[in-house]
Structures are given as structure tokens and as C-alpha cells.
N, C-alpha and C positions, 0 to 999 in steps of 0.2 A: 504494500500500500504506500502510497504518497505521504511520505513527510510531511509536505503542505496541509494535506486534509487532516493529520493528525492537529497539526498546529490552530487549524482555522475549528475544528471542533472541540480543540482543549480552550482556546481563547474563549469561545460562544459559551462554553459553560462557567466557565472566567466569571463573563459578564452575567451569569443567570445566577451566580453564586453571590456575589457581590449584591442583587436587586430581591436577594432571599427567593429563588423562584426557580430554580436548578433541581434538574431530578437526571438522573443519570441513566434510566434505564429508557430516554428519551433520546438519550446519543449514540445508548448502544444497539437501540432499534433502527440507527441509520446506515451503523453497514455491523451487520448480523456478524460476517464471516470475520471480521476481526476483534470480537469483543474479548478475546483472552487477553489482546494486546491492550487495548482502548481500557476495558474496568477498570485495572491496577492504577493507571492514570487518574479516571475518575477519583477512583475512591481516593489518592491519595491528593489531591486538590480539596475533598469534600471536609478532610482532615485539618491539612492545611489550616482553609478557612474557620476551623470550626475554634482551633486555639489563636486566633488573633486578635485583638481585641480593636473595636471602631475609634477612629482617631477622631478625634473634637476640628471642626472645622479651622482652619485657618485664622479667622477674626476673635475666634474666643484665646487664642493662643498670644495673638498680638496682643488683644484686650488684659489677659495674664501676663504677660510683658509688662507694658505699661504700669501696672498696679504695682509690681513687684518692684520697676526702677523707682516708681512714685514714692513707695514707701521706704527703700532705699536712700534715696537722696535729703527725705525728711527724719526719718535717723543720723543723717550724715549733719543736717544743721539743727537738730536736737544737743545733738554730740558736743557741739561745736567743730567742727572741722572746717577746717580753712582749705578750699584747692591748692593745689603747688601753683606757685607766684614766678614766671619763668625769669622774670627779671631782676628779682632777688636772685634767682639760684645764679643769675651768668655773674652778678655782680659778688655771689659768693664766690665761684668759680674763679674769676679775674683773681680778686683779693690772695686767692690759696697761690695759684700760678705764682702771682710777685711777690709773695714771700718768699715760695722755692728759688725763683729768680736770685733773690736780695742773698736768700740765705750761701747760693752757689757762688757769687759773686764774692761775696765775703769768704769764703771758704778758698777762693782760687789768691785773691788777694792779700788774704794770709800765708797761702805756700808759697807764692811769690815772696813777700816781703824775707819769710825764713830761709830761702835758698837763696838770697842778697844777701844777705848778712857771715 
């Protein structure tokens, strides 16, 4: 038998599984001579579906999104919590750099002067 017909009558029961409306011995009365092959398939699709559980549409998920960062961010200024301030940090970051600078300088400046001497 054609591969294809397997695919296009495992899809069709796909779709009758999915809309609660799937009965399997409706596909296997469409081609008689291969139902040893076709059942095993059925049955394990019927399976499949049976331990899945229905996912919650898209908008309830965003809608739980939202709620969640909402309530998030209102902990976050309950808390007190301040965002990071990018312009402090470069202004700390500068400060750190030129003291490593200062501190190198002086350091080279002192082996110098003791190998003068």
C-alpha cells in the first residue's frame, strides 16, 4: 500500500481525534485488506491523545504573563528596589580604571626612581 494513503488516513483521524469525533473502525473499513497494518497505528494515536492534556489558548497564557510580571514589578517597588542606573555604573567603572591607572603609574615610577639611585 501507498505510504501516502497511510499518511493522509493517519492525518484525517489526527483531525477527528482532536474535534472528539474519531472512531477507528471507520478507517479501517476503508481499505479492509490492510487493517493489521492500519489498527496498530490507530490504536496507538487513540492512546497518544488520550494522555495529553488540552493546552489553554494563547490569550489566557499572555493574560498569565502579564499578571505575573505585574505582580512582579510591584514586589520589586514594595521592596524598594532601584533599577541599575547605567550611568553610575560607567562612572563607577571610569573611577576603578584610574585608580588602577594612578596606582600603575606610581608603581613604575617608583622602580624607576630605585634603579636611579
Amino acid at each position: 500500500m501507498d505510504p501516502k494513503i497511510f499518511k493522509e488516513i493517519l492525518a484525517v483521524h489526527a483531525d477527528q481525534l482532536v474535534k472528539g469525533q474519531a472512531r477507528s473502525e471507520d478507517y479501517l473499513q476503508l481499505i479492509p485488506e490492510e487493517e493489521a497494518a492500519l489498527a496498530p497505528l490507530l490504536s496507538v494515536a487513540e492512546r497518544i491523545k488520550s494522555t495529553l492534556k488540552p493546552i489553554t489558548p494563547q490569550s489566557d497564557f499572555e493574560e498569565q504573563l502579564k499578571r505575573d510580571l505585574m505582580a512582579a514589578a510591584y514586589l520589586h517597588r514594595a521592596e524598594g528596589y532601584t533599577p541599575p542606573d547605567p550611568s553610575r555604573d560607567l562612572l563607577i567603572l571610569a573611577g576603578i580604571i584610574a585608580f588602577i591607572i594612578s596606582l600603575a603609574s606610581l608603581l613604575v615610577a617608583l622602580r624607576l626612581r630605585s634603579q636611579g639611585k
